[in-house]
Backbone as JSON Lines, residues from 0, in Angstrom:
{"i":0,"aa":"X","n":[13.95,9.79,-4.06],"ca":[13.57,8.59,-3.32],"c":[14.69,8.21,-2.35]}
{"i":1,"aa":"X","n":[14.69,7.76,-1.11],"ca":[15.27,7.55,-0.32],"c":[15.61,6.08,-0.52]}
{"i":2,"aa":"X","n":[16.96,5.94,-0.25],"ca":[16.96,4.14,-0.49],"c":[16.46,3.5,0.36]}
{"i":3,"aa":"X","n":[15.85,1.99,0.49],"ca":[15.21,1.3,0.85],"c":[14.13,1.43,1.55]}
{"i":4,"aa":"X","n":[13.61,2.46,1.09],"ca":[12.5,2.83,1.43],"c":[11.46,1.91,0.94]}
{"i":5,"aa":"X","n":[9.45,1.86,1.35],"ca":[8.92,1.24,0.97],"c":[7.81,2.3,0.13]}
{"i":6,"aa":"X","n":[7.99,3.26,0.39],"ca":[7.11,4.29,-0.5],"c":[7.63,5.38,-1.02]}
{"i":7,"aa":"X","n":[7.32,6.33,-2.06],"ca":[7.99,7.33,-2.56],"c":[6.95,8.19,-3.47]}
{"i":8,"aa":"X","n":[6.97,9.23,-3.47],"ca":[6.44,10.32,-4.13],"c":[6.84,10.7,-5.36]}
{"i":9,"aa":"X","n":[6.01,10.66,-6.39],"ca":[6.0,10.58,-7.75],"c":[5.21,11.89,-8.03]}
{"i":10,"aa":"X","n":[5.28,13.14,-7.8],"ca":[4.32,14.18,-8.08],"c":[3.38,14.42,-6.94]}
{"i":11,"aa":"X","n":[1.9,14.16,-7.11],"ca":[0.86,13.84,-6.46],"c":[0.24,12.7,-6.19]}
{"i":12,"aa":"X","n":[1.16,11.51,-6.63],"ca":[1.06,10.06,-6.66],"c":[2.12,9.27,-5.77]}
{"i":13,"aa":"X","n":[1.45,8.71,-4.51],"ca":[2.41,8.19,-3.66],"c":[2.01,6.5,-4.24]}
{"i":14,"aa":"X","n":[3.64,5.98,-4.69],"ca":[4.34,4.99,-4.77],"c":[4.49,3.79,-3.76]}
{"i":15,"aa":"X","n":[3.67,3.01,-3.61],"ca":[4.07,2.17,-2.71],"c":[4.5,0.63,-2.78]}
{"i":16,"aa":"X","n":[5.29,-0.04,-2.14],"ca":[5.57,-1.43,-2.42],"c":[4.93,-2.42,-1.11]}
{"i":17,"aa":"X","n":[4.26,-3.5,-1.33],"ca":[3.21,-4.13,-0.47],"c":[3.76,-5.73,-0.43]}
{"i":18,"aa":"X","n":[3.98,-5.85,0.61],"ca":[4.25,-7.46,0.99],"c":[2.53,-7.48,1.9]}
{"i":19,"aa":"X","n":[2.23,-8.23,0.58],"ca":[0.52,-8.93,1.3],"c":[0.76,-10.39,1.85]}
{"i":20,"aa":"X","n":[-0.67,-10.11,2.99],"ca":[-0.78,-11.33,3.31],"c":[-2.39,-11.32,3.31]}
{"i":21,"aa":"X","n":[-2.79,-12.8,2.58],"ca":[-4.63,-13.2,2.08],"c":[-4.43,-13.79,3.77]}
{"i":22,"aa":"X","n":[-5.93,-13.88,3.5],"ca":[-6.49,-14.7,4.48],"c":[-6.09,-14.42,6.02]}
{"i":23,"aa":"X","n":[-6.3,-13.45,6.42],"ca":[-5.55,-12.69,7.68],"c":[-6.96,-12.55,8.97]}
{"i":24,"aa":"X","n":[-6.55,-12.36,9.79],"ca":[-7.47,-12.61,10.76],"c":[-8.42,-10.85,10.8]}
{"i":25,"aa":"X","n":[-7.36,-10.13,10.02],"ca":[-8.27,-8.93,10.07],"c":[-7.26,-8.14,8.83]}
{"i":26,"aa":"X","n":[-8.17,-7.29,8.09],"ca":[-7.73,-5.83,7.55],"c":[-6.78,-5.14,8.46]}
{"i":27,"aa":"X","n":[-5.49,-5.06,8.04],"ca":[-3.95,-3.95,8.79],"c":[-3.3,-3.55,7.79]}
{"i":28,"aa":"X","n":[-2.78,-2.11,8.07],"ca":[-1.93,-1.9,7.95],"c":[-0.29,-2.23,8.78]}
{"i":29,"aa":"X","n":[0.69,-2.96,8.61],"ca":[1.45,-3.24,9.56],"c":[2.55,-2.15,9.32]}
{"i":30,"aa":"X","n":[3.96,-3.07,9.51],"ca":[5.2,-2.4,9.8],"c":[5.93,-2.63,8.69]}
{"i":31,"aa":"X","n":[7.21,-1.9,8.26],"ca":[7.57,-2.17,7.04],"c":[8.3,-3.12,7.08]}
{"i":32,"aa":"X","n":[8.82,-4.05,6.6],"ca":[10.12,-5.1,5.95],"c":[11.11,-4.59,5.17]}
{"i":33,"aa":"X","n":[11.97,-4.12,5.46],"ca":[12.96,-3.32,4.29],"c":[12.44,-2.7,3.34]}
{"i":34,"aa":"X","n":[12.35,-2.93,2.12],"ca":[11.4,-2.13,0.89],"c":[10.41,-2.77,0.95]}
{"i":35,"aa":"X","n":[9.54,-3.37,1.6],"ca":[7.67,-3.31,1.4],"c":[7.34,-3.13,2.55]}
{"i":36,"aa":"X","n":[5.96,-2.5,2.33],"ca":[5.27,-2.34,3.82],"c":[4.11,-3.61,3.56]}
{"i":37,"aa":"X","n":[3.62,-4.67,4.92],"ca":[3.3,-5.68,5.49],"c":[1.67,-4.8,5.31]}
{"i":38,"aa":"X","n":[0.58,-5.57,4.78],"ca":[-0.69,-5.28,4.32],"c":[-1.11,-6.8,4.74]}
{"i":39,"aa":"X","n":[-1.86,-6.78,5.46],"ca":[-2.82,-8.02,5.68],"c":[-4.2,-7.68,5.27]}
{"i":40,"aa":"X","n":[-4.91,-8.74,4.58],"ca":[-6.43,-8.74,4.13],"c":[-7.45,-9.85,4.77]}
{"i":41,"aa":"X","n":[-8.39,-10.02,4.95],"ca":[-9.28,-11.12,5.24],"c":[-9.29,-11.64,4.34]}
{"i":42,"aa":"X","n":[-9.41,-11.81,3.07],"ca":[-10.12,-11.95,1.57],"c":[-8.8,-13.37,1.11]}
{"i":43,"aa":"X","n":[-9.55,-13.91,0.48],"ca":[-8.95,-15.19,0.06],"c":[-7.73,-14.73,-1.14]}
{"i":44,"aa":"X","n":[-6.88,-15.59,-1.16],"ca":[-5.75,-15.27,-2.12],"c":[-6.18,-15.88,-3.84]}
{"i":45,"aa":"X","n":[-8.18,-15.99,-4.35],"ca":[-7.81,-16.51,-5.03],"c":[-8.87,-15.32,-6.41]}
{"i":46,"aa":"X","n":[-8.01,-16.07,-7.83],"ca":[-8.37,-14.99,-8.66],"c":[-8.13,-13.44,-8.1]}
{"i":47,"aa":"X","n":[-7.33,-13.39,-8.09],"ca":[-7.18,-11.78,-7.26],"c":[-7.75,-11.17,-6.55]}
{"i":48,"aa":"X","n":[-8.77,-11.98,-5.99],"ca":[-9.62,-11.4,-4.9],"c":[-9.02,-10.51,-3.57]}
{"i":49,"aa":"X","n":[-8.15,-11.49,-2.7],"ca":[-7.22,-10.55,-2.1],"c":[-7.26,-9.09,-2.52]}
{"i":50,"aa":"X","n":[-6.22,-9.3,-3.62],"ca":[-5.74,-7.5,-4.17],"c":[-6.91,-6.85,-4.4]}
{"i":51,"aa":"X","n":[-7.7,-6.86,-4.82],"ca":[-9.26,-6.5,-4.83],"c":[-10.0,-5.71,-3.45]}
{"i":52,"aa":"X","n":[-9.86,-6.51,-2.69],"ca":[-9.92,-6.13,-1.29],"c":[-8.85,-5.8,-0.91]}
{"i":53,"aa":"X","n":[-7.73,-5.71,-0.36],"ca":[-6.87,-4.55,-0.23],"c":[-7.17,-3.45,-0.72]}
{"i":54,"aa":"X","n":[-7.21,-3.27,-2.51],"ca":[-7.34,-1.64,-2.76],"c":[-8.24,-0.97,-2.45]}
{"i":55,"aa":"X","n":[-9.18,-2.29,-1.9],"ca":[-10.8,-1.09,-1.32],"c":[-10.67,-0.54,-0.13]}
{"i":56,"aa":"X","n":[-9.83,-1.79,0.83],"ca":[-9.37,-1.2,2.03],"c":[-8.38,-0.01,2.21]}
{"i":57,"aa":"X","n":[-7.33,-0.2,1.59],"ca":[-6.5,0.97,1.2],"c":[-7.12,2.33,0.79]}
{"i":58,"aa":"X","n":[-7.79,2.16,0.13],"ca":[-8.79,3.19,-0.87],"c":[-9.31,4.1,0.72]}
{"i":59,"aa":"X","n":[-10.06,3.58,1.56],"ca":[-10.63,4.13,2.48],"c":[-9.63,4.77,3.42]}
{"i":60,"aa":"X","n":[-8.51,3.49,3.52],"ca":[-7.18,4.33,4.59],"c":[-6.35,5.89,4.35]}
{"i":61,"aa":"X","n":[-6.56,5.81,2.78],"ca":[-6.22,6.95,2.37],"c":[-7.06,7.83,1.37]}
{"i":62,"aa":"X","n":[-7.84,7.78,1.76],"ca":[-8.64,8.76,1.73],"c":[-9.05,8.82,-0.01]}
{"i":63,"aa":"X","n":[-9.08,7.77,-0.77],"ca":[-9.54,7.99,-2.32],"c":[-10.03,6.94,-2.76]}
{"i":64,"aa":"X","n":[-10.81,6.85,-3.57],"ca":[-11.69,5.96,-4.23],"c":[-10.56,5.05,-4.29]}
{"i":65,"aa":"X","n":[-10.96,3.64,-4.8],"ca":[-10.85,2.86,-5.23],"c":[-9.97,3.03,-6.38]}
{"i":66,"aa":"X","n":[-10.68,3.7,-7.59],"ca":[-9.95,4.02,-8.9],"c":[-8.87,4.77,-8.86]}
{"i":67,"aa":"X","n":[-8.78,5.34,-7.91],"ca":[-7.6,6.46,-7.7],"c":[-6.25,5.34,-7.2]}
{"i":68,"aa":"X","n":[-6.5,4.11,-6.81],"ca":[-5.19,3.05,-6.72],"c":[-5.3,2.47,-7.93]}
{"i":69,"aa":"X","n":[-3.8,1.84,-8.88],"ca":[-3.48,1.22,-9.68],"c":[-2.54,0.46,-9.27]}
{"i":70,"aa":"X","n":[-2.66,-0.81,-9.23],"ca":[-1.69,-2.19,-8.72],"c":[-0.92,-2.33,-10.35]}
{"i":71,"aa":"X","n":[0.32,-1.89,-9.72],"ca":[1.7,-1.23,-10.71],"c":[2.18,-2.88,-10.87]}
{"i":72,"aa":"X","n":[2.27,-4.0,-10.54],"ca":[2.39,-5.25,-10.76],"c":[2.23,-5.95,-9.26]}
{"i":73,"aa":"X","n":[2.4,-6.88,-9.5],"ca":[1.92,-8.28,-8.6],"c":[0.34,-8.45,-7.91]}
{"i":74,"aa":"X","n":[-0.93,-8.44,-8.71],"ca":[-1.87,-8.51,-8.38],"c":[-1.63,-9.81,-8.09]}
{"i":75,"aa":"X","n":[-1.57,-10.89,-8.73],"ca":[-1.4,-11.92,-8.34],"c":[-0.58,-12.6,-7.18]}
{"i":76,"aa":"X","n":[0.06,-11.77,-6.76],"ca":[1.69,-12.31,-5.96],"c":[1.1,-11.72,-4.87]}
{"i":77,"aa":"X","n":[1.89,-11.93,-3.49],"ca":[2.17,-11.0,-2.23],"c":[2.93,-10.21,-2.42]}
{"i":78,"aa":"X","n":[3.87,-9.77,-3.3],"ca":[4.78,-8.47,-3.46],"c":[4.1,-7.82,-4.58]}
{"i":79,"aa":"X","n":[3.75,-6.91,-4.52],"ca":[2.79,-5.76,-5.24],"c":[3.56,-4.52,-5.21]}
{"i":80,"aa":"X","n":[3.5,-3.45,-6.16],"ca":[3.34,-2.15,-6.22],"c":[2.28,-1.63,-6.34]}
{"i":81,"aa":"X","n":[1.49,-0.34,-5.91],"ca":[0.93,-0.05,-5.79],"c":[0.66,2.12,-6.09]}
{"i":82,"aa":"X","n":[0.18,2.08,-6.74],"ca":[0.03,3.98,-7.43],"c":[-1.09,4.41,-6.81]}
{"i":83,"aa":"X","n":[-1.34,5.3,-5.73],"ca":[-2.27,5.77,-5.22],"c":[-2.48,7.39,-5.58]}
{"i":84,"aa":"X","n":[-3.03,7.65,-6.17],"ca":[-3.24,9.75,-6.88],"c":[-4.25,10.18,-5.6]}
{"i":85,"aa":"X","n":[-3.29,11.26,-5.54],"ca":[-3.62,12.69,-4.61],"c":[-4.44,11.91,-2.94]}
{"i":86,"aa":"X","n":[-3.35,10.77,-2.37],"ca":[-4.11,10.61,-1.11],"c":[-4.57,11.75,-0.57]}
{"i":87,"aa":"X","n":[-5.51,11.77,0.11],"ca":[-6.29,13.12,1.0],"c":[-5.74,12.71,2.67]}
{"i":88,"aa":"X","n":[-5.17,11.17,3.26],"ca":[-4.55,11.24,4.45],"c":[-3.46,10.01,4.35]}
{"i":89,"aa":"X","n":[-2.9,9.8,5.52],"ca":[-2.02,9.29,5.14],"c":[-1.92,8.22,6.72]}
{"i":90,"aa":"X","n":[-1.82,7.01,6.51],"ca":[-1.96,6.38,7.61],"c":[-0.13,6.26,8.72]}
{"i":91,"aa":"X","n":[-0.63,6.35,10.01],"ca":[0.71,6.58,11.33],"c":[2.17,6.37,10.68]}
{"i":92,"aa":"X","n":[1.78,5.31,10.02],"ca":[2.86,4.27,9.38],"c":[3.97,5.59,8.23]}
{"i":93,"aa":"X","n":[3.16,5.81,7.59],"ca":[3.7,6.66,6.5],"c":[4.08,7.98,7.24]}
{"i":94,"aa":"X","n":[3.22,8.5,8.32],"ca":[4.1,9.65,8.49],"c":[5.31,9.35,9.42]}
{"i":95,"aa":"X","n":[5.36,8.43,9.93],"ca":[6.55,7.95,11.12],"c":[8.02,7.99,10.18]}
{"i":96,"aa":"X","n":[7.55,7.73,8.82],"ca":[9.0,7.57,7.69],"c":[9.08,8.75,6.55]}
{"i":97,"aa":"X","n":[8.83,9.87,6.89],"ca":[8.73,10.74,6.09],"c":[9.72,11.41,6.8]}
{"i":98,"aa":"X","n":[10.89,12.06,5.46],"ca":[12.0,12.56,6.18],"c":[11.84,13.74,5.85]}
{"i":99,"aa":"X","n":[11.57,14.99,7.12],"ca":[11.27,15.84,7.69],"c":[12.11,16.95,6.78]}
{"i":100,"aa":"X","n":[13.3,16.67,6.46],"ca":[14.48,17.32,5.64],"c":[14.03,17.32,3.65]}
{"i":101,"aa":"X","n":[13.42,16.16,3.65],"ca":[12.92,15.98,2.21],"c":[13.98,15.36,1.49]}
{"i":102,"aa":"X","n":[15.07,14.56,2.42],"ca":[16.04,13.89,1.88],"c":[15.32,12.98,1.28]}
């Protein structure tokens, strides 16, 4: 794992850390913040609805069901982890920070 990074590779399971934001004027993927990458949702921040909608949105960005994400903690919070198995793509964002060397 690279330090301060916001994602990392665990096998076939990419690792990610999520500074959410509910109630957003649209579904994004944004830019990272030091260790989290910036996730905006439409979906209200309440009963976990938000995170709910994120992983469906996510789910589609990278290419796997729904079930294939596990929210590793902060469903409740805006700082989340997040376990995604065997993405099939990988959104601009993630390949722009992938170090080419495998440092």
């Amino acid at each position: 794992m690279v330090k301060n990074q916001f994602f990392w590779w665990e096998g076939k399971t990419l690792v990610v850390n999520i500074l959410g934001k509910a109630r957003a004027s649209k579904d994004a993927i944004g830019q990272p913040r030091a260790t989290h990458l910036k996730v905006t949702v439409t979906a209200p921040p309440e009963n976990g609805r938000a995170t709910d909608h994120m992983v469906r949105f996510l789910a589609r960005e990278f290419g796997v069901s729904p079930s294939a994400i596990e929210v590793v903690f902060g469903r409740m919070s805006a700082r989340k982890q997040l376990r995604i198995t065997a993405p099939t793509k990988l959104p601009q964002v993630f390949r722009e920070h992938i170090d080419p060397l495998g440092d």
